[in-house]
VEXNUMAR-640947 format. One record per residue (C-alpha): x, y, z; chain; residue number from 1. Coordinates in steps of 0.1 Angstrom, whole numbers. Layout:
BEGIN
(rec (X Y Z) "A" NUM) ...
//
This chain:
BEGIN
(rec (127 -112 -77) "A" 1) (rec (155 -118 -108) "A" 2) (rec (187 -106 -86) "A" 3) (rec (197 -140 -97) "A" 4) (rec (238 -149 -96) "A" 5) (rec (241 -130 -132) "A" 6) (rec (227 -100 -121) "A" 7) (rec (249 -102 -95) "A" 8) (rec (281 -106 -116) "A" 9) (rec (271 -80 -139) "A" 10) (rec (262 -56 -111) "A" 11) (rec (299 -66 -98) "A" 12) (rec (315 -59 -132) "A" 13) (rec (297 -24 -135) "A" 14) (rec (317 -19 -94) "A" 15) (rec (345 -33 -106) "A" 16) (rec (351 -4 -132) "A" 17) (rec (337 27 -113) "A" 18) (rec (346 26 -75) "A" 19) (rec (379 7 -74) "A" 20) (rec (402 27 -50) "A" 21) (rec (374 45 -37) "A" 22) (rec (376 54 -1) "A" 23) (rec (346 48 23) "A" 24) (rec (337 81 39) "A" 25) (rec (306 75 53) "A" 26) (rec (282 47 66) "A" 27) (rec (243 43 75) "A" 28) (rec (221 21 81) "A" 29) (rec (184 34 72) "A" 30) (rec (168 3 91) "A" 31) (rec (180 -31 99) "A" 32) (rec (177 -43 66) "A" 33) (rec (202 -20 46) "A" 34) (rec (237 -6 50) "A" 35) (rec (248 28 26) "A" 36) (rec (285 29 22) "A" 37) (rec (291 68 10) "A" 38) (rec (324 61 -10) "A" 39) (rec (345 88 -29) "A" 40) (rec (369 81 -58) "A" 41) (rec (385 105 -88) "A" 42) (rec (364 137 -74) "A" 43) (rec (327 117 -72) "A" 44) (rec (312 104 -45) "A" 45) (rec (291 73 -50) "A" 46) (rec (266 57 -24) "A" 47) (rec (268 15 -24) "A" 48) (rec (231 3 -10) "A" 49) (rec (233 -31 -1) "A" 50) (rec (199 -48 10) "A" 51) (rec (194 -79 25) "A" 52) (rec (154 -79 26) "A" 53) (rec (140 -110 25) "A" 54) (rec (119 -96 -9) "A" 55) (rec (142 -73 -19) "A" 56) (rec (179 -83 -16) "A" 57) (rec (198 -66 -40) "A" 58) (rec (235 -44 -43) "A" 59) (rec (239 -13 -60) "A" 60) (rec (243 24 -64) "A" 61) (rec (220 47 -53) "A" 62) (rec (211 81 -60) "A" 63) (rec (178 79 -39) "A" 64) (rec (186 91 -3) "A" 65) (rec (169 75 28) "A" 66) (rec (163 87 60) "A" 67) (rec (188 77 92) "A" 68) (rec (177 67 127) "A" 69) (rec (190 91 149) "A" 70) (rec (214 67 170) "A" 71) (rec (232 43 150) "A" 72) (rec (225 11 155) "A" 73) (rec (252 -12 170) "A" 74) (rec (267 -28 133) "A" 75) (rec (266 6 118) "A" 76) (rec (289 15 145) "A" 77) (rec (309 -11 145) "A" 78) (rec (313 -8 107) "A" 79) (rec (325 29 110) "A" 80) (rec (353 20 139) "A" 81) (rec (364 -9 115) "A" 82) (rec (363 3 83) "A" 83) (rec (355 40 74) "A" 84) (rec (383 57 58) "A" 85) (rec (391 24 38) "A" 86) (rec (399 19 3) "A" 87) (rec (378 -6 -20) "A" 88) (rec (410 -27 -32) "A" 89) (rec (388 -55 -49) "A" 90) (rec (352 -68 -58) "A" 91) (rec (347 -106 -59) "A" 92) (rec (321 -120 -73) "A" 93) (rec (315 -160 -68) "A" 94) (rec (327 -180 -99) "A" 95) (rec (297 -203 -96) "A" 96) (rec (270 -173 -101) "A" 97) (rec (261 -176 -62) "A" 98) (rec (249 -142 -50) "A" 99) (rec (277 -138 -27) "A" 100) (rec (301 -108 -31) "A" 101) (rec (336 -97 -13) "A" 102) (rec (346 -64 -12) "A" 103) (rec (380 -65 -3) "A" 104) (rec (397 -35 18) "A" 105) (rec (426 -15 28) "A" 106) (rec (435 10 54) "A" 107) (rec (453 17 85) "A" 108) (rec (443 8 119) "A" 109) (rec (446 25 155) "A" 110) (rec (483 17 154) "A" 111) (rec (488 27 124) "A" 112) (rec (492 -6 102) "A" 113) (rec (479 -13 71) "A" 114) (rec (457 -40 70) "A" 115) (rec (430 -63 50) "A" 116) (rec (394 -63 57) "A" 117) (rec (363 -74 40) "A" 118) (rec (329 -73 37) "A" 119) (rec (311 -100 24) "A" 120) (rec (277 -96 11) "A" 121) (rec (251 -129 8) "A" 122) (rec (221 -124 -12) "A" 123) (rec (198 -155 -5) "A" 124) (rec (162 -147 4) "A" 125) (rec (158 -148 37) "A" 126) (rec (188 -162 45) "A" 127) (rec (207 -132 35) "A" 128) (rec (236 -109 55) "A" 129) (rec (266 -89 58) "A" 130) (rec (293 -99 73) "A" 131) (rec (327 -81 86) "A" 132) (rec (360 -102 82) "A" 133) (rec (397 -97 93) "A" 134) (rec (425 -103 70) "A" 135) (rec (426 -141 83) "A" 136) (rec (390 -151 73) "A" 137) (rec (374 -149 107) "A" 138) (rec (340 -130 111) "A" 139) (rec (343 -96 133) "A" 140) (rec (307 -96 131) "A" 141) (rec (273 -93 108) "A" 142) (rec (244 -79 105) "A" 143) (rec (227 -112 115) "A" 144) (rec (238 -135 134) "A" 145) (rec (230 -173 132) "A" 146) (rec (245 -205 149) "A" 147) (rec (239 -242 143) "A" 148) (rec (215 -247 170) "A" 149) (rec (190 -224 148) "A" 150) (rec (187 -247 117) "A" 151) (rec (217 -235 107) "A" 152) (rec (246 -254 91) "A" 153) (rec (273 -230 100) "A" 154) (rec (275 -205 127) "A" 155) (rec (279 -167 115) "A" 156) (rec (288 -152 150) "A" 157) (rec (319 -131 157) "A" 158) (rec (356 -148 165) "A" 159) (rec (339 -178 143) "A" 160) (rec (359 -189 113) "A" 161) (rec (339 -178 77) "A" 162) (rec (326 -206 60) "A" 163) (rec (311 -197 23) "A" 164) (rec (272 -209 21) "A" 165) (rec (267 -247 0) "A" 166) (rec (251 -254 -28) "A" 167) (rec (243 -286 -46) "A" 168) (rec (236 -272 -81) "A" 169) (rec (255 -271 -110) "A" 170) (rec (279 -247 -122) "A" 171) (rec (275 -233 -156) "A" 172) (rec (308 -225 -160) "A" 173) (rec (320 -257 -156) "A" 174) (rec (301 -272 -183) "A" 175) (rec (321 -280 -210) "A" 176) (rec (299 -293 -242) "A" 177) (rec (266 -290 -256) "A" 178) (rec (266 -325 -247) "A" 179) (rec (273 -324 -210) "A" 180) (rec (243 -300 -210) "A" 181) (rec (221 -321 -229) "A" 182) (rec (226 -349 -201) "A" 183) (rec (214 -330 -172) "A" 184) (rec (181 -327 -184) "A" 185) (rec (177 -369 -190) "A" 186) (rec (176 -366 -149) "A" 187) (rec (142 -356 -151) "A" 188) (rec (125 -354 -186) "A" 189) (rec (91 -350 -172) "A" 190) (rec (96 -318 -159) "A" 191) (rec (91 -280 -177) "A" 192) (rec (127 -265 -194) "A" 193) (rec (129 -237 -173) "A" 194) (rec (123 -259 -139) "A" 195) (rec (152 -280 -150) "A" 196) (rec (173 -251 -151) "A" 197) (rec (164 -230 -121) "A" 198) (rec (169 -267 -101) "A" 199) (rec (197 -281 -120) "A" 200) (rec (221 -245 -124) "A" 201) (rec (231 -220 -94) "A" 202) (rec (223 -181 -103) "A" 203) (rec (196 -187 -129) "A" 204) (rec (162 -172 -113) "A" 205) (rec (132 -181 -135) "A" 206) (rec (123 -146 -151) "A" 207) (rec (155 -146 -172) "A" 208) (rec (149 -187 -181) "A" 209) (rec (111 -178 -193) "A" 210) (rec (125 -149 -208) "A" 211) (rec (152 -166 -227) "A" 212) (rec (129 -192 -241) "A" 213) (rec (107 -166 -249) "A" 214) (rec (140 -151 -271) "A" 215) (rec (140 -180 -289) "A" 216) (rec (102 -190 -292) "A" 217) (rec (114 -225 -274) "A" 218) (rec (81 -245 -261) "A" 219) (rec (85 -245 -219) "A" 220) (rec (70 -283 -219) "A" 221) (rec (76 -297 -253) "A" 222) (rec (111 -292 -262) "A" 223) (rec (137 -306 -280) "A" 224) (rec (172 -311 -282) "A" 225) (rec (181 -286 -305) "A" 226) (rec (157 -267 -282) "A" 227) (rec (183 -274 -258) "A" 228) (rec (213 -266 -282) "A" 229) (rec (201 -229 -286) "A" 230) (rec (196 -225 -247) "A" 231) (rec (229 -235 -242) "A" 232) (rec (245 -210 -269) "A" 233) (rec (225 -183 -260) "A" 234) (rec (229 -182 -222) "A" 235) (rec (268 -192 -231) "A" 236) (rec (266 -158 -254) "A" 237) (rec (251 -136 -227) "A" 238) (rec (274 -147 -195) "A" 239) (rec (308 -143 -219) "A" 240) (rec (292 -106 -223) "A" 241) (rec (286 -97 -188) "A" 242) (rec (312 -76 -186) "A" 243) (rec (307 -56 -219) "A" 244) (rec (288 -26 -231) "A" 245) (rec (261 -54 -248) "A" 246) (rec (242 -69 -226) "A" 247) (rec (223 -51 -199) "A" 248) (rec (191 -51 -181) "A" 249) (rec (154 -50 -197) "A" 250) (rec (115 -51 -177) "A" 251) (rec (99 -86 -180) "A" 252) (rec (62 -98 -169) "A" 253) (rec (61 -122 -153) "A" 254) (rec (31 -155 -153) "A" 255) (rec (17 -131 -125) "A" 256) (rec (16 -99 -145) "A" 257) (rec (43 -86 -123) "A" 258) (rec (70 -63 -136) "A" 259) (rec (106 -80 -130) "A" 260) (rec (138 -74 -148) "A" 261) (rec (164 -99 -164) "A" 262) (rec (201 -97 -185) "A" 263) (rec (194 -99 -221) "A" 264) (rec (213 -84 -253) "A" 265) (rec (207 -46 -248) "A" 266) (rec (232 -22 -259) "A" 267) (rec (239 -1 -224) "A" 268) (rec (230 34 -221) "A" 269) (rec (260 44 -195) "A" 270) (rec (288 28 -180) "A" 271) (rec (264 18 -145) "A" 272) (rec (233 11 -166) "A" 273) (rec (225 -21 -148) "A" 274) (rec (235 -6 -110) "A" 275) (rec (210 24 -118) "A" 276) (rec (180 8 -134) "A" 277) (rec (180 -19 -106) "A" 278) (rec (181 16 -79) "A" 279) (rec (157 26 -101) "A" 280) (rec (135 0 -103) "A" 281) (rec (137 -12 -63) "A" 282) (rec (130 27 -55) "A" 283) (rec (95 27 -73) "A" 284) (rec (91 -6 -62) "A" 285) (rec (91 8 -20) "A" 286) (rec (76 37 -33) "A" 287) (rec (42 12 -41) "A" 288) (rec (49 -12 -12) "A" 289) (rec (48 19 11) "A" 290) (rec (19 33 -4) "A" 291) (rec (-2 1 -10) "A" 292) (rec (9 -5 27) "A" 293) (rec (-1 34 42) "A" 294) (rec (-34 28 23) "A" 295) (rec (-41 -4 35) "A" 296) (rec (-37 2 74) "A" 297) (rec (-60 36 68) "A" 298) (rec (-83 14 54) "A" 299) (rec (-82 -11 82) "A" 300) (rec (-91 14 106) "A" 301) (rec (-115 32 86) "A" 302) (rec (-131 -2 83) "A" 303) (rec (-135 -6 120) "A" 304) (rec (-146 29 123) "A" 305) (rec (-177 21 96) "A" 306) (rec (-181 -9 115) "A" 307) (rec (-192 7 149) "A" 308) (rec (-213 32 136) "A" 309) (rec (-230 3 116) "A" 310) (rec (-237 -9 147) "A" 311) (rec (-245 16 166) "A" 312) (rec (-274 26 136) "A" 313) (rec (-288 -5 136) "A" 314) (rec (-289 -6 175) "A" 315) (rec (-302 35 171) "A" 316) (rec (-330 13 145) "A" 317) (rec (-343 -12 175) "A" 318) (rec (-347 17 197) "A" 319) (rec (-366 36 173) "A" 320) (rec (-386 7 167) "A" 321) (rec (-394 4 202) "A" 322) (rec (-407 38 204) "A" 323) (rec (-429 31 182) "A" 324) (rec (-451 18 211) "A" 325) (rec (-454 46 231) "A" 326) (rec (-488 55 224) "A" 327) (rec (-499 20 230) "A" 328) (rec (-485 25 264) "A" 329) (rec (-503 62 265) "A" 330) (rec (-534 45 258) "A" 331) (rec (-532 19 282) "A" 332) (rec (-526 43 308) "A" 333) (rec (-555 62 301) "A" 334) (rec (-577 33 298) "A" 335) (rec (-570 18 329) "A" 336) (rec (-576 53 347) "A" 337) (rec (-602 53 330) "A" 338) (rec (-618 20 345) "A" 339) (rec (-601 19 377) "A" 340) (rec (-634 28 399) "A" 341) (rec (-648 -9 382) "A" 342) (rec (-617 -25 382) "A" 343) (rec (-611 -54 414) "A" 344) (rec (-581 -37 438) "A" 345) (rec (-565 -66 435) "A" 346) (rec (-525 -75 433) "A" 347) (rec (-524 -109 412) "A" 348) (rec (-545 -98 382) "A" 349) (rec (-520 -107 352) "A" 350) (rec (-543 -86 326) "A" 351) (rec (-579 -67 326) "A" 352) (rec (-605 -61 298) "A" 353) (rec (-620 -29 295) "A" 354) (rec (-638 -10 270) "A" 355) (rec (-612 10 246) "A" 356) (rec (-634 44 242) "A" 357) (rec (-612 53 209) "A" 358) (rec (-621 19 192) "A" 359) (rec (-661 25 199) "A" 360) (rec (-665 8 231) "A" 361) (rec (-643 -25 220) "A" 362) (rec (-632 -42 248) "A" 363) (rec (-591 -46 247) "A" 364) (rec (-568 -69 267) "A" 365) (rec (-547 -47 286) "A" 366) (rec (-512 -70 305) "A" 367) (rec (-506 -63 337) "A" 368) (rec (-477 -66 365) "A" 369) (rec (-491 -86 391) "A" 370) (rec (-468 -77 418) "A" 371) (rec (-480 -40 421) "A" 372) (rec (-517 -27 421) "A" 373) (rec (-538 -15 393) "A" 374) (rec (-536 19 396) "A" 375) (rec (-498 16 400) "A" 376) (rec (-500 -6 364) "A" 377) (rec (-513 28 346) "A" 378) (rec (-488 50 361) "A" 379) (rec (-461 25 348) "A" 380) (rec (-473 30 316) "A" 381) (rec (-477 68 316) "A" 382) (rec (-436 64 329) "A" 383) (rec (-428 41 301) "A" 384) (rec (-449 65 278) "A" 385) (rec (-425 92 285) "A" 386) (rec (-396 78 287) "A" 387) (rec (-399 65 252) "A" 388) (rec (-415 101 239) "A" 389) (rec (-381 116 253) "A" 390) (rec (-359 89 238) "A" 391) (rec (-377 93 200) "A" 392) (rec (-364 129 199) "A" 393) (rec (-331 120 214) "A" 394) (rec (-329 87 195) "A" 395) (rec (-341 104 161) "A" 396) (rec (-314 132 164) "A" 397) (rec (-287 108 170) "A" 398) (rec (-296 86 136) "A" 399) (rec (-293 118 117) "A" 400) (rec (-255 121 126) "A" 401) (rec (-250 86 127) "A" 402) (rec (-259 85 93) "A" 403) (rec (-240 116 82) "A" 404) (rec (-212 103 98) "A" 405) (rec (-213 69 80) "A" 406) (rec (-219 93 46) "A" 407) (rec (-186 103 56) "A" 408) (rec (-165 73 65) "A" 409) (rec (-179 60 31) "A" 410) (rec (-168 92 17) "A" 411) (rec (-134 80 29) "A" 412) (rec (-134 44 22) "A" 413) (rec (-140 59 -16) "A" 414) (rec (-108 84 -17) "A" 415) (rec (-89 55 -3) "A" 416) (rec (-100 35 -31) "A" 417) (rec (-91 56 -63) "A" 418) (rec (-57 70 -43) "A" 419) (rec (-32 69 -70) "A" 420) (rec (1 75 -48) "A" 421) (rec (15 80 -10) "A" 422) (rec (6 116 -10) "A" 423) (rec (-30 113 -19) "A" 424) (rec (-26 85 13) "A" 425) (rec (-16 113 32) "A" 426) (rec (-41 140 28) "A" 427) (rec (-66 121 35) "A" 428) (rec (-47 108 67) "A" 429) (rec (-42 144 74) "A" 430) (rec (-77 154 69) "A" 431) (rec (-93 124 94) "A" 432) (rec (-67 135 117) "A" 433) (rec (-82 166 124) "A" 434) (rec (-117 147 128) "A" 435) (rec (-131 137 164) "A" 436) (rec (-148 104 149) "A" 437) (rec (-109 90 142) "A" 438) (rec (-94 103 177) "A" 439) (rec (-96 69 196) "A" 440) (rec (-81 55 167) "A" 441) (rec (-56 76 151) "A" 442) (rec (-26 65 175) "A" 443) (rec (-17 35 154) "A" 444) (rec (11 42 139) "A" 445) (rec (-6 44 105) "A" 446) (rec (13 77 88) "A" 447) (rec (44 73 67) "A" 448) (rec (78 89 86) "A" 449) (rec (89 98 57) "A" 450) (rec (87 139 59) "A" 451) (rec (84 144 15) "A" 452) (rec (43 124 22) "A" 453) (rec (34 157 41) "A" 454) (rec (33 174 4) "A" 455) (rec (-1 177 -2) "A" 456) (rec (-13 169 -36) "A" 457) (rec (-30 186 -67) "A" 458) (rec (-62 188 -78) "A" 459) (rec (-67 173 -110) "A" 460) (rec (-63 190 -140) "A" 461) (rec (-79 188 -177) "A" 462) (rec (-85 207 -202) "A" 463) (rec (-111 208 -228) "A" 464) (rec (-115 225 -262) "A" 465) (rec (-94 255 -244) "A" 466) (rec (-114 248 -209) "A" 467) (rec (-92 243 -179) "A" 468) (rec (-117 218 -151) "A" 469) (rec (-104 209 -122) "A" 470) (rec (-113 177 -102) "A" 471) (rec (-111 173 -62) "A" 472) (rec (-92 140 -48) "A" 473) (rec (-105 138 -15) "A" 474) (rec (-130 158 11) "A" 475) (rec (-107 186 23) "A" 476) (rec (-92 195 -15) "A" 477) (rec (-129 193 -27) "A" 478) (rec (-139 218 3) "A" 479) (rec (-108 238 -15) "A" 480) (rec (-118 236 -49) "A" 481) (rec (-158 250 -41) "A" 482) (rec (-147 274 -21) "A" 483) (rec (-114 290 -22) "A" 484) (rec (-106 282 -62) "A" 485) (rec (-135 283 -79) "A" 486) (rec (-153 316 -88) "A" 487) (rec (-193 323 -82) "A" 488) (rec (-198 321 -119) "A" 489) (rec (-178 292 -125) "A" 490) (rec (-203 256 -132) "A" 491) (rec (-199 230 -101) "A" 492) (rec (-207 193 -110) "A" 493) (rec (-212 164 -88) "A" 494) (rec (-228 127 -84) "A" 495) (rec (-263 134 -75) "A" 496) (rec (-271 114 -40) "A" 497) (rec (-234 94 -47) "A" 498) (rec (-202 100 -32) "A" 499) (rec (-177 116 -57) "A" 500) (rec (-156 148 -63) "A" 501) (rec (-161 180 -68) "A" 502) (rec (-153 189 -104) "A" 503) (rec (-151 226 -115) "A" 504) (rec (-153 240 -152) "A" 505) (rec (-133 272 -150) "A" 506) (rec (-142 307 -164) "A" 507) (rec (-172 289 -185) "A" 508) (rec (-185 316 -214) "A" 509) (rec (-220 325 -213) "A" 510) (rec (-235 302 -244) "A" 511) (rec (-213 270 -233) "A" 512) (rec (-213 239 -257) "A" 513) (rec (-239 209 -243) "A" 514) (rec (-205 187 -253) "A" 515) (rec (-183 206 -230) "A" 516) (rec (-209 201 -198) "A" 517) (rec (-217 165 -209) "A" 518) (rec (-180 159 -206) "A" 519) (rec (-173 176 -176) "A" 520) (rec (-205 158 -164) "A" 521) (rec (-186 123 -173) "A" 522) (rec (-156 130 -157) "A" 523) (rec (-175 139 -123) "A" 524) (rec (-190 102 -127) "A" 525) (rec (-157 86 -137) "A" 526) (rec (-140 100 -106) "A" 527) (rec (-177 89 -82) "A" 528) (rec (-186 57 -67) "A" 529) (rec (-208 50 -97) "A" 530) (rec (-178 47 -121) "A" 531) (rec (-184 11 -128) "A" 532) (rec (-222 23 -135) "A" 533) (rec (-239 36 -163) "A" 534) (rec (-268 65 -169) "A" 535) (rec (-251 83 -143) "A" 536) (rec (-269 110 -127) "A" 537) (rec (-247 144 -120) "A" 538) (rec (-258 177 -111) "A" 539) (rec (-241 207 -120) "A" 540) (rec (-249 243 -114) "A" 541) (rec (-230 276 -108) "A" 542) (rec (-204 279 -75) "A" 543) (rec (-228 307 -62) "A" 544) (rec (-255 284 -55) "A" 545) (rec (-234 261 -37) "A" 546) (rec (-229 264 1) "A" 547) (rec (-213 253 34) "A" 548) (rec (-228 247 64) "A" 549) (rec (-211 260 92) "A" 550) (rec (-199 228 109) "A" 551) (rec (-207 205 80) "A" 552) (rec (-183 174 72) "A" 553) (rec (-149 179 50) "A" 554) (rec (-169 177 10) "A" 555) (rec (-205 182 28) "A" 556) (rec (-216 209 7) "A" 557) (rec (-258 219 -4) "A" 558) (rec (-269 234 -37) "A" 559) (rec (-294 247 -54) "A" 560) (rec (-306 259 -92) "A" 561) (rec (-289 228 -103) "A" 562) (rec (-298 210 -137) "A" 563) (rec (-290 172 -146) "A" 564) (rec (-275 153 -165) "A" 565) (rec (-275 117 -171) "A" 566) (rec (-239 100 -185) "A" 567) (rec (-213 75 -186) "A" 568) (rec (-186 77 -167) "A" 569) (rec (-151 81 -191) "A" 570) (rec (-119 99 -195) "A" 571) (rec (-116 85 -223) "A" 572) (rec (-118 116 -244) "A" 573) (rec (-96 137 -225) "A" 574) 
//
């Protein structure tokens, strides 16, 4: 990510001016990556998130609440006996552009005294922390802890002196001449210009290099020096303006097509511009990982569920094929009872020939068990006979809801695909919840905590040349649409033999365009499992000739009077 050292300065500068002398009233700690401080000054109360995820480190305001544990975890607590009701006397950014901050505080202790605190925040990857200080430098504790006999070149543990993180790189600050700059890069002239300054300078992340070169249409891998020159000058230009109203932060792409951010000349649209787009931009940004995440695990399980039943069909297959020898068994049977009065009474006869009466007289090689008698042979068979005749009817009911039960997990697998956001996630969730196939499986720890996912969604909406349709986005809201929305002389359309929604053209006059249905007809491909195809088929009829059967799957519906219609899937056009 671009929290690099300068958007860590300018994120300080924006503090500096806005929550000075601001007293701490209130601290969480939503998991055991993040601390909230709640901190009031001149009549507002602000909320300071500061993240130390190994992805998503960053330190800002927040308007975007978060949900608390319901015991306080052990720093939280120490934090609020140490430093709640404390003022916010100073915010230190490091002068080399390392992503370390110090928030220096005031207030009064048990006994009354005023003392010095502060909290010191790292931002480094996975390496990142926050750390409690007394007034003389020495850690009272932090949210991790790490000693040297962990990799570690410095212990962070309480009653241990602080020592500030290394760093070999240079400091941008310190150079002094175009020419000093110039010289770093004879180090290495092999390598790209923006690899020689993420490696060479300390707070530079390589979205705002690629960005500035991209400013000044500089070649990455064939540069020159008054390439160089203009880096210089413009990175000189934006770091003397960190703490003014003309530089702020704008979205960047990155190689991966990934949306970042990074400092660049932008006139700023408030006084905490930077603090709120980055709270803005981190909040969407959990808002997909959860989502991507929620939809992932359902589709994990969901997964193994299709994979059992897959099994269990094929497995239901060989049994059926095995069935398919009962009458050869039958007439075995008959054909040795048949022959027995010619047939030796012996008890090591491996097979017999006799005449097959229902081939004309053909004689047939009938195998035999040679530890049992002849006549016990033919009542084996008749026993096998049965058994199978009993299993095909069992074994034949059983495929028919196997195979309506994979129709539906692939009905699911398909929802899960085209889900757009958490919520969409979540009815579905909600909707195998309540379905015996999932209970085994359900206990995983697969829904969201967060209470605002159990908001179920919205159908779809359109409209058409003044036609409202709606379109379903999942079993149970489809099952709603058919039945509880929709009116008996309102037109249904669906995917003909493919899974798909249930789209509904509302309140449809009696001499309706052919373009209105062909649309509607597109848009219940588009949102099918035949999107990608083309020459779509799609039936559509009137919601009075579509019905549920009691007991039927979520979206299981039959239909009848239906016409067809043969399209490409688009929105396009809407």
């Amino acid at each position: 990510m671009a929290f690099d050292g300068i958007t860590t300065k300018s994120v300080c500068y924006e503090l500096q001016n806005s929550i000075l002398e601001g007293k701490i009233n209130k601290i969480f700690e939503p998991n055991k990556n993040e601390i909230l401080l709640g901190i009031y000054v001149n009549g507002k109360n602000y909320a300071l998130n500061i993240c130390i995820d190994s992805n998503l480190y960053r330190m800002h305001l927040t308007t975007n609440s978060k949900p608390n544990p319901l015991n306080a975890p052990n720093f939280c607590m120490l934090l609020r006996k140490h430093i709640l009701g404390y003022k916010i006397k100073e915010i230190i950014s490091d002068d080399n552009l390392e992503r370390i901050v110090k928030i220096k505080l005031e207030g009064y202790n048990e006994l009354n005294d005023l003392t010095t605190k502060y909290l010191v925040v790292e931002l480094m990857g996975k390496h990142s922390n926050v750390i409690l200080l007394n007034d003389k430098f020495f850690i009272i504790d932090s949210l991790r802890h790490l000693d040297t006999s962990s990799n570690s070149y410095r212990d962070i543990l309480p009653a241990h002196e602080y020592i500030s993180p290394t760093n070999n790189k240079h400091n941008f600050y310190n150079i002094k001449s175009i020419d000093d700059f110039s010289n770093i890069f004879k180090e290495d002239l092999n390598s790209s210009l923006s690899s020689l300054l993420v490696n060479y300078f300390i707070g530079f992340s390589k979205p705002f290099v690629k960005n500035v070169l991209k400013k000044l249409s500089i070649n990455d891998k064939n540069y020159s020096k008054n390439d160089i020159i203009k880096v210089f000058n413009y990175i000189s230009n934006i770091l003397n303006n960190l703490n003014s109203n003309k530089v702020s932060l704008v979205t960047y792409s990155n190689d991966n097509k990934k949306m970042d951010y990074v400092i660049d000349f932008i006139s700023k649209k408030s006084d905490l511009d930077i603090n709120f787009f980055i709270d803005d931009f981190y909040f969407n940004k959990e808002i997909n990982n959860n989502f991507i995440s929620y939809r992932n695990n359902l589709l994990k399980l969901i997964s193994h569920i299709l994979k059992k039943y897959s099994l269990r069909l094929a497995s239901i297959n060989n049994k059926l094929k095995e069935c398919e020898d009962k009458d050869k068994y039958k007439l075995y049977g008959e054909l040795i009872t048949a022959n027995l009065y010619k047939t030796p009474k012996d008890y090591n006869l491996d097979h017999i020939k006799v005449e097959n009466y229902y081939d004309n007289n053909n004689l047939i090689d009938i195998p035999l068990d040679n530890t049992i008698s002849v006549s016990n042979n033919a009542k084996k068979y008749f026993k096998k006979y049965n058994k199978l005749k009993n299993a095909l009817e069992i074994v034949t009911l059983q495929k028919k809801e196997t195979e309506e039960e994979l129709l539906y997990v692939e009905s699911i697998i398909y929802e899960l695909d085209y889900a757009k956001d958490i919520h969409e996630v979540n009815d579905i969730f909600n909707e195998i919840s309540e379905n015996p196939i999932f209970k085994d499986y359900i206990q995983i720890n697969t829904k969201s905590n967060n209470k605002k996912n159990d908001i179920p969604s919205s159908p779809r909406e359109y409209h058409i040349d003044g036609y409202v349709v709606l379109v379903g986005k999942n079993n149970k809201q489809n099952d709603y649409l058919t039945t509880k929305v929709a009116n008996k002389n309102d037109l249904w359309f669906h995917t003909k033999d493919i899974h798909g929604s249930h789209v509904i053209l509302k309140e449809p006059k009696e001499n309706i365009p052919d373009s209105i249905l062909i649309k509607c007809a597109k848009l219940a491909a588009y949102y099918s499992k035949a999107r990608l195809s083309t020459n779509v088929p799609v039936d559509y009829c009137y919601v009075k000739y579509v019905k549920k059967p009691n007991g039927s799957k979520p979206g299981m519906v039959i239909y009848s009077n239906n016409k067809t219609l043969y399209v490409n899937p688009s929105i396009d056009t809407f």
